[in-house]
N, C-alpha and C positions, 0 to 999 in steps of 0.2 A: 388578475386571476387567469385572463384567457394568454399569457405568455409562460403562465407558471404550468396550465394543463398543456399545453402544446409541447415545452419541454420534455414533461413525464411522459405524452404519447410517441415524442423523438426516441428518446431512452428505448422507449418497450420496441420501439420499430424496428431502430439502429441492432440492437439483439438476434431478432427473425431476419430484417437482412442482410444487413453488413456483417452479422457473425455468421450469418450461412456464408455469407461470399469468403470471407477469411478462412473459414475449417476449407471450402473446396480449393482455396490456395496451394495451404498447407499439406492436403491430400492425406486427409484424414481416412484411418480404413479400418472398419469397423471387425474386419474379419481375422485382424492382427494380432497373438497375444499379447497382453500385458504384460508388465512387471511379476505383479501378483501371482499370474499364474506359473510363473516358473520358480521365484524367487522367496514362497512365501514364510517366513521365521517367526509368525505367532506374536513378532515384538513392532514392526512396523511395518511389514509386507504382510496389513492383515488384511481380507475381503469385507468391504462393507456396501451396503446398500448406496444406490446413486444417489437418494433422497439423504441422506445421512454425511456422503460425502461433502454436495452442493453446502448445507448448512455449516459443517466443520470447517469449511474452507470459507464463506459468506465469514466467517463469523472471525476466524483468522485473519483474515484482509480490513475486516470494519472496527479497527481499533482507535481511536479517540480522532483521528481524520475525521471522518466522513460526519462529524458529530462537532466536534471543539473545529476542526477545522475549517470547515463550512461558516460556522457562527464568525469565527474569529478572519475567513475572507473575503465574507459578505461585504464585509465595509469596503473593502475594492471597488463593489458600485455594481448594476447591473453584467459586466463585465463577467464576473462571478458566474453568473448562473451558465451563460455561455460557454466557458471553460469546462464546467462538470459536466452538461451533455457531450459536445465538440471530441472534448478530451475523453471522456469516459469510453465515447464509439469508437473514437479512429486512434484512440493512443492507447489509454488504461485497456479496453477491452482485447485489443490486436497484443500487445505486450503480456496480459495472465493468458489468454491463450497459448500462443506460440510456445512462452517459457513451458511453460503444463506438457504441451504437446511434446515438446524437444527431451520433458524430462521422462516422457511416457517412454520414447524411443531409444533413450539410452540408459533401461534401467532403473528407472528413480532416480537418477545421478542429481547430487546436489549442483545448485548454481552456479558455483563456482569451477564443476569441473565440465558444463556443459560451456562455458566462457571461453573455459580455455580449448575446449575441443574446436572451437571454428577460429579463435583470436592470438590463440600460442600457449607454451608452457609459459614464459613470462608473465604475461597475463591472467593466469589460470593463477598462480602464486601469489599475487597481488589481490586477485580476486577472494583467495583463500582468507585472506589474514584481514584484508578490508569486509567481506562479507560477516566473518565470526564475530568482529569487534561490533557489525551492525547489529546482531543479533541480539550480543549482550546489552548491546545501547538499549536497545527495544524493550528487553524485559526488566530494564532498569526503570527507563520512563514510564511503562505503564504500571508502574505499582503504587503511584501517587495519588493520581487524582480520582481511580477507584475507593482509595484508601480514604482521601477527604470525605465523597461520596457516602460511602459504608458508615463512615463517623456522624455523618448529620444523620443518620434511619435509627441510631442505638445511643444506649441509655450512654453519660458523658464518662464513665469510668471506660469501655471498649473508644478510644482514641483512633485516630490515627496513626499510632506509631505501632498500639495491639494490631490493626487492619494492616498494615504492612507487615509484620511478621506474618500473620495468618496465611496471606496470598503470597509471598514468597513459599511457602512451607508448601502451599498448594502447589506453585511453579514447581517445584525439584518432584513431588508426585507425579505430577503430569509430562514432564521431563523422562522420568525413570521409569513408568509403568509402559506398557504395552499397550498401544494407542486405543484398541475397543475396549479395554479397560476402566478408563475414568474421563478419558475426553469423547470416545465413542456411546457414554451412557450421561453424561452432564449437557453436551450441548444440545439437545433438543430443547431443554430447561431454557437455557440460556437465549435459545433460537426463538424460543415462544416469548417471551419479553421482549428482545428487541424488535420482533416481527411485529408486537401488538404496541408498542414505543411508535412505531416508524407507521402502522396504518392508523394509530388516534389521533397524530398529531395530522397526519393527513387529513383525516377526515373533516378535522376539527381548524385547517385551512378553509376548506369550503363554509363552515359556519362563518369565518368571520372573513369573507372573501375580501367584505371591500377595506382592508385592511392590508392584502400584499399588492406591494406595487408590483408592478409592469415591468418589465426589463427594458422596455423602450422610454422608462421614464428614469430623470433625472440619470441619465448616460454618463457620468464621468466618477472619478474615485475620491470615496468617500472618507479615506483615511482621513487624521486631521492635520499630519505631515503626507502632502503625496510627494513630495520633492523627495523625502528621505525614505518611502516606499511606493513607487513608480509601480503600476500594474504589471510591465514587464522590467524585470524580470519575476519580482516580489510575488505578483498575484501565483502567480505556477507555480511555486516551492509551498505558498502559505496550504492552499488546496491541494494537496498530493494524495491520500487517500481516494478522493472522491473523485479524481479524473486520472492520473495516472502515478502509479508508488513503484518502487522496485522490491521494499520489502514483498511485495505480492510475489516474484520470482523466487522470493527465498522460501514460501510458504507452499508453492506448487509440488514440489518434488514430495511433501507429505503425503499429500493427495493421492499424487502419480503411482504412487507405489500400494495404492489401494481399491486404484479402479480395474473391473473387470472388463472392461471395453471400451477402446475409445470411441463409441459412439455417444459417450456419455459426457465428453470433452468439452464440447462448448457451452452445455448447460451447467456444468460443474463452475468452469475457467470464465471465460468468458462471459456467460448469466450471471454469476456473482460478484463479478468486474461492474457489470449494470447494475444488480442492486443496490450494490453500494453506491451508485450515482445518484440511484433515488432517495437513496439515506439521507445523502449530501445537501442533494436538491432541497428535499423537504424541512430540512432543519435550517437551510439557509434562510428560507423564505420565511421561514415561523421565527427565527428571530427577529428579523424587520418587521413582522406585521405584530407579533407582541407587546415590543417595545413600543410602536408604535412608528417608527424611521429609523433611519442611517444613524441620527445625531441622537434620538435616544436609545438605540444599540450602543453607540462608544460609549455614553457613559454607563452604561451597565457593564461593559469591558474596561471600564478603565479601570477597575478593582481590580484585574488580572485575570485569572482564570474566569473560564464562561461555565463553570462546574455551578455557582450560585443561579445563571439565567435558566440552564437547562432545569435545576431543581423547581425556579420558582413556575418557569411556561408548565412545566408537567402537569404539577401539582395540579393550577389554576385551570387550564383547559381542560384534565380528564380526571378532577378529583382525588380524592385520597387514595384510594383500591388504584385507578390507573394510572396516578402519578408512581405509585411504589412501584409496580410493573415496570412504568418509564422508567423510573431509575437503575430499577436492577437490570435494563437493557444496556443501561450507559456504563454502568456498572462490569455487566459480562463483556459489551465491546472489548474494552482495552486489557482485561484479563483473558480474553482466549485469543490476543495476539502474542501477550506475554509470553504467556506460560508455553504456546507453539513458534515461538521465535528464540526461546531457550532450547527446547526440542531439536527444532531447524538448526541449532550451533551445535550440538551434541553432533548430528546426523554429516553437519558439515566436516567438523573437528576428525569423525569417526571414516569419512571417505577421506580426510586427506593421510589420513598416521596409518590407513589403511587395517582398524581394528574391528572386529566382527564384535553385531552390537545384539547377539543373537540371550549373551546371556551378563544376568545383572553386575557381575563382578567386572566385565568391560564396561559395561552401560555407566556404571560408579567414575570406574578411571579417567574416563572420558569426562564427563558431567562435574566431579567435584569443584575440579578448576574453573570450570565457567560461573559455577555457581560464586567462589569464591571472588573471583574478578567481578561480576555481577554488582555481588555484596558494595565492593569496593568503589565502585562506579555510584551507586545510589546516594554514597556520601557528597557528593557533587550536588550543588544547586539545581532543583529542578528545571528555572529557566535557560539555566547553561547546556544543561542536557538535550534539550529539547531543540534548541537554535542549533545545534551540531545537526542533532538527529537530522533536522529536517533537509538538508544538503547534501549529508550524506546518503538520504534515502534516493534523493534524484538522481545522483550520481550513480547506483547501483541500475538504476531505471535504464541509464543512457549505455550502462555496456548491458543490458540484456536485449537490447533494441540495435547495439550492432553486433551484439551475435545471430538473433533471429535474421536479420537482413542479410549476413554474410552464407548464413544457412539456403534461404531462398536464392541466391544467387548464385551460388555452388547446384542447385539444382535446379537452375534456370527459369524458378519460380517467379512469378510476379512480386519482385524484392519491393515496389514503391509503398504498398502497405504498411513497413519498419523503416522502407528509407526517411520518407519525411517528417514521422512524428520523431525517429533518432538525428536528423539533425535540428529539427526543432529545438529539442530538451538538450542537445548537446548544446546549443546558441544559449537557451534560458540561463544553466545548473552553471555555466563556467561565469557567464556575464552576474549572476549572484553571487557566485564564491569569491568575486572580484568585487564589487560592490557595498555587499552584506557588509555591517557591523563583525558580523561573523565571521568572515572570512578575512581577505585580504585587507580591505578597507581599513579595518579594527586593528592589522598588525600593522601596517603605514602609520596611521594615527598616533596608535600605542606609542612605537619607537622612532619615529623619523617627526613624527608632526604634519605630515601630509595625507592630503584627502585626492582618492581615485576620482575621477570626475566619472559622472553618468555616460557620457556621450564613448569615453574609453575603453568602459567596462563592456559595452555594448559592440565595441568594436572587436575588441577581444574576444567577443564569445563568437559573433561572426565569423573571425580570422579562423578558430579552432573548428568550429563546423566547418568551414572549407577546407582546413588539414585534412580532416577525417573524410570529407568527402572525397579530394584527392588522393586520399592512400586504398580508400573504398574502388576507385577508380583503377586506383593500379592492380590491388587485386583482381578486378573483373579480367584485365587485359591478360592475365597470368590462366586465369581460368579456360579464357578463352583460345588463348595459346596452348594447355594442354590437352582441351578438347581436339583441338586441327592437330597435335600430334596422335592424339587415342584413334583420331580416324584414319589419319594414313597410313597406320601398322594394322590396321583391318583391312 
């Protein structure tokens, strides 16, 4: 217990001052207007409270990650808990800031077209049509295991399959209304469950203290194949919610265009970047110390989904009344990433075809199709969805981290804050996509019969961060060349 509280008081530190030292990086300035205030159309340029923001945006970012995904990367071993502080200060938190910041400066501009402002028009196209499809992925995935969830609380005629239409039907509401409309008066609801989810089970760590191991115990990965899932690359794709996600970049530009000052930035971006570490944290540990260990975690995961451990820890640790809480926390998670990650493809869709989304008859034009492809995508196997999603999600991570860094370095900012957690993730997310059953690995196998070796795939994601650091390089000297001409025509 004394490596599990040392974690949580890193978290709350890493926030006061590694996120002060980042905003003064970035050059944050309070006296700046917003978006909102020039730009605002009643449908997504609407003014809301900081407190109102911080939680819509907490709540958007903490969708089945920081909850299944903790549970399900715990078995990496100690390892684990490392990663969600580590990651969450110097990578997840430096990356929802920055992206937040950048999209505060140019407008509310979605992701994709703030990618391509520092990376090229190329790139901004690929971002376009790579980002929408992640979007749709998103609000595919999260309408399942809400849906399972919903089915165990209600009588056996309301199924799962009623629960999935209901929460779709919800998605295209919250899709098509005008954001302080039904997402600005629902998640407080939604905020106060997962809030009282994430402080019972905490508390209720300390009740049965000697039950969570130590991070300094039993040090290595607890999978029960580690050969076929290696902490690196494996551990960092599994935990992406809880230390660092790129959907979070897709989810800023909502925000962006509702704050009234960027003084409100790092505790929006940034703060809710940490909360969710503590999300993560906490559920990590409460499933080891539940079950009881590592070995009887797996087999409570070998059933699949960790929707059954989360139902049964609730229940038993905070009773009937705060089990139902608990769930309807786990419950809202992955429904207010959905529903604002359909949002987030409208918004995206709507900046690239360049349609004004001021009134409902665009807001439709836009929105049908996604919904439709949506539809489409959910007939897909769950687990199939899910093992994309999660690669794809890194992958969106790794160019918002060399956009932010190309950014500071065009303005001769201290780039090292984005340079090393972006080649980091560019070493992990390539050396996976090569590796993974999912990726590469899976298409060799498939058709040829052969298997990537480990030592390859690793070499590979090396070779590709040093491309990119290389070409990172070249641009600097480019930059710097235009500066020594800007000064000698002065």
């Amino acid at each position: 217990m004394i490596s599990f509280t040392l974690a949580l008081l890193l978290l709350i530190g890493g926030y006061f001052i590694y996120g002060t030292f980042v905003s003064r990086v970035f050059g944050q300035d309070n006296s700046r207007p917003t978006p909102v205030k020039t730009m605002a159309d009643g449908v997504d340029y609407v003014p809301l409270p900081a407190w109102k923001i911080f939680l819509i945006q907490f709540l958007n970012i903490a969708g089945l990650g920081p909850i299944f995904g903790a549970i399900m990367g715990v078995m990496f071993g100690p390892a684990a808990f490392l990663w969600i502080v580590l990651g969450t200060i110097f990578a997840g938190g430096v990356h929802d800031y920055i992206s937040g910041m950048l999209s505060l400066r140019m407008n509310g501009a979605s992701l994709p077209e703030i990618v391509g402002s520092q990376l090229g028009g190329g790139v901004k196209n690929v971002m376009r049509v790579f980002a929408l499809l992640l979007m749709i992925l998103v609000g595919a995935v999260f309408v399942y295991n809400p849906a399972d969830l919903l089915a165990r609380l209600t009588p056996d005629h309301l199924d799962s399959m009623f629960w999935i239409v209901v929460i779709f039907i919800y998605y295209m509401a919250a899709t098509l209304l005008p954001i302080d409309k039904l997402i600005g008066k629902l998640y407080p609801i939604f905020g106060f469950a997962l809030l009282f989810m994430a402080v019972g089970i905490c508390v209720m760590l300390y009740v049965h203290a000697d039950s969570v191991p130590e991070f300094w115990a039993e040090f290595y990965n607890h999978k029960p194949d580690p050969q076929a899932n290696p902490i690196f690359p494996m551990m960092f794709v599994s935990i992406a919610c809880g230390a660092i996600s790129g959907f979070h970049a897709t989810q800023s530009p909502m925000m962006a265009r509702c704050m009234s000052s960027e003084r409100h930035a790092r505790p929006i971006f940034y703060g809710a970047m940490v909360a969710e570490g503590i999300v993560a944290l906490i559920w990590a540990a409460a499933a080891v110390a539940f079950t009881g260990g590592y070995g009887e975690l797996q087999q409570y995961l070998g059933s699949g989904s960790p929707a059954p451990l989360v139902d049964h820890l609730s229940r038993t640790w905070l009773g009937t009344f705060g089990g139902i809480l608990a769930i309807l926390g786990v419950i809202a998670a992955p429904i207010t990433s959905g529903d604002t990650a359909l949002r987030s493809a409208r918004l995206i869709a709507a900046d690239f075809l360049r349609i004004s989304q001021r009134h409902i008859f665009k807001r439709l034009l836009v929105s049908v199709p996604i919904f439709l492809l949506c539809f489409v995508i959910m007939l897909m196997p769950y687990d199939v969805l899910w093992r994309y999603f999660a690669w794809c999600n890194q992958v969106l991570a790794v160019f918002t981290l060399w956009t932010a860094t190309v950014w500071l370095a065009r303005r001769c900012k201290f780039y090292l804050i984005t340079l090393i957690p972006a080649l980091f993730m560019t070493c992990v997310t390539v050396t996976y996509i090569i590796f993974a059953p999912e990726g590469m690995q899976g298409i060799t196998q498939n058709m040829w019969g052969i298997s990537i070796s480990y030592n390859v795939a690793c070499a590979a994601g090396c070779l590709v961060a040093l491309i990119f650091l290389a070409l990172f390089a070249r641009m600097l000297s480019k930059f710097s060349a235009q500066k020594m001409l800007e000064n000698l025509e002065k």
